[in-house]
C-alpha positions in Angstrom: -32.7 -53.6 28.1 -35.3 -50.8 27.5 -34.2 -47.8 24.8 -34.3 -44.7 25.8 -36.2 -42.0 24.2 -35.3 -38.3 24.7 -38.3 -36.1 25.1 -37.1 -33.1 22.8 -40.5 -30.9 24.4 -39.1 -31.4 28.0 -35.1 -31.0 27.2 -35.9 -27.9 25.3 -38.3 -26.4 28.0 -41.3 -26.6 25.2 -44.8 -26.8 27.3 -47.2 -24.7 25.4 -48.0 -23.6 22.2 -46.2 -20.9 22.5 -42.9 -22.5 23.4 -43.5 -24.2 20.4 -44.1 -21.9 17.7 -40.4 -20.0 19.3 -38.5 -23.3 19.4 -40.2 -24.1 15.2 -39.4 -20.0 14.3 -35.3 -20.7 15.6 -35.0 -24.0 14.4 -36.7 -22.6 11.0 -34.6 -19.3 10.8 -31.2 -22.0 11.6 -32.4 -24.2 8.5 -32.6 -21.0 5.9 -29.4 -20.1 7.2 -27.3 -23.3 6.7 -29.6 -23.5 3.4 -28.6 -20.2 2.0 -24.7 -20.3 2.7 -25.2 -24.0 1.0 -26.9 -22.5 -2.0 -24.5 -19.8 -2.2 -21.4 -21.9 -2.0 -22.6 -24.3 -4.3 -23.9 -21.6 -7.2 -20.4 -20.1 -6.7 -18.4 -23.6 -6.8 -16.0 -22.0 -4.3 -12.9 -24.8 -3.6 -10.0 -22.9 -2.8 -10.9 -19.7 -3.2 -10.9 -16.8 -0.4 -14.5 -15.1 0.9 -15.0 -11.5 2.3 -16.8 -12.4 5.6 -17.0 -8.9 7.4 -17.1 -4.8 6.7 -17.5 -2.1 8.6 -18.1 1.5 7.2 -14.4 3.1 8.8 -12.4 0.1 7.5 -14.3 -1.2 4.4 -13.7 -5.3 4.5 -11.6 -6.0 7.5 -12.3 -9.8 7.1 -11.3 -12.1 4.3 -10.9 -15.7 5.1 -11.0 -19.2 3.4 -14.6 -20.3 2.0 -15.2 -22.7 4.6 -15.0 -20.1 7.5 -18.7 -18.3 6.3 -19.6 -21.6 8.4 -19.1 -20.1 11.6 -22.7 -17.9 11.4 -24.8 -21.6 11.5 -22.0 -23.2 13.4 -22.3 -20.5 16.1 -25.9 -20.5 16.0 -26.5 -24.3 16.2 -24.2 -24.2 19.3 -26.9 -20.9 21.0 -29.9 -23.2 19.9 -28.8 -26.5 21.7 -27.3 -24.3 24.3 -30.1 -22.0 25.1 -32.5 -25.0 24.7 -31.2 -26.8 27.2 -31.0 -23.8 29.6 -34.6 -23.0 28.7 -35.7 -26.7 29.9 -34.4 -26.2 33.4 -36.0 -23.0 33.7 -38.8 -23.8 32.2 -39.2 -26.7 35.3 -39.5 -23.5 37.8 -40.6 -20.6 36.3 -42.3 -21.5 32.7 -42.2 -17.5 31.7 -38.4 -17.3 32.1 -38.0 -20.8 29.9 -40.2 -18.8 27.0 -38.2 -15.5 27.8 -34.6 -17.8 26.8 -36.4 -19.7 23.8 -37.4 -15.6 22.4 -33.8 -14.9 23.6 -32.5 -17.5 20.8 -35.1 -17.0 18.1 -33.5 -13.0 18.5 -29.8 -14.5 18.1 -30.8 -16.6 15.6 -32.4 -13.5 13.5 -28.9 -11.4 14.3 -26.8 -14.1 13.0 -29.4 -14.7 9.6 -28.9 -11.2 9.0 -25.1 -11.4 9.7 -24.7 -14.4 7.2 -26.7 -12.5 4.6 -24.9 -9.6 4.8 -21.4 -12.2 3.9 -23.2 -13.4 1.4 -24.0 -10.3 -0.4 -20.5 -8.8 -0.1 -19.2 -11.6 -1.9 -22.0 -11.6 -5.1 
């Protein structure tokens, strides 16, 4: 029985050099993400203790949670990468402009949920 191989340039829409260099900048902006909460955790040695994960400038911190929920920025934006990927491959089989326009589309949610981390992250220094 032959294996099968999954062509990751054709199930994420990626036929140029452009369609590269926005599916490298997401998956690169994703990586720093899950590497700076990791980083952050593990200089802080958090194990029980309780993280403030959002503020607002009427309410001050409105969101304090367990240390394991700061997951959730990644989390979400690995489940918009795969997601939008897989939507940018089908378009990108009819009209290749609209398959780049939904890769740029996840490098920008990607960028908003960075910044979003970040911002947890410095609350909580």
């Amino acid at each position: 029985m032959p294996a099968t191989r999954i062509d990751l340039g054709k199930f994420f829409g990626i036929s140029s050099r452009s369609g590269w260099f926005l599916w490298s900048s997401g998956a690169a902006v994703l990586a720093a993400n899950w590497l700076g909460i990791v980083i952050f955790l593990v200089s802080r040695s958090v194990n029980s203790g309780f993280l403030r994960l959002h503020y607002t400038a009427a309410l001050g911190v409105d969101w304090v949670d367990v240390w394991w929920k700061i997951f959730i920025f990644p989390g979400f934006g690995l489940a918009v990468f795969f997601i939008n990927g897989f939507f940018s491959g089908i378009l990108t089989k009819k009209h290749r402009m609209l398959g780049l326009l939904m890769l740029g589309a996840t490098d920008a949610v990607e960028i908003m949920l960075a910044i979003g981390a970040g911002l947890a992250i410095m609350l909580n220094i």
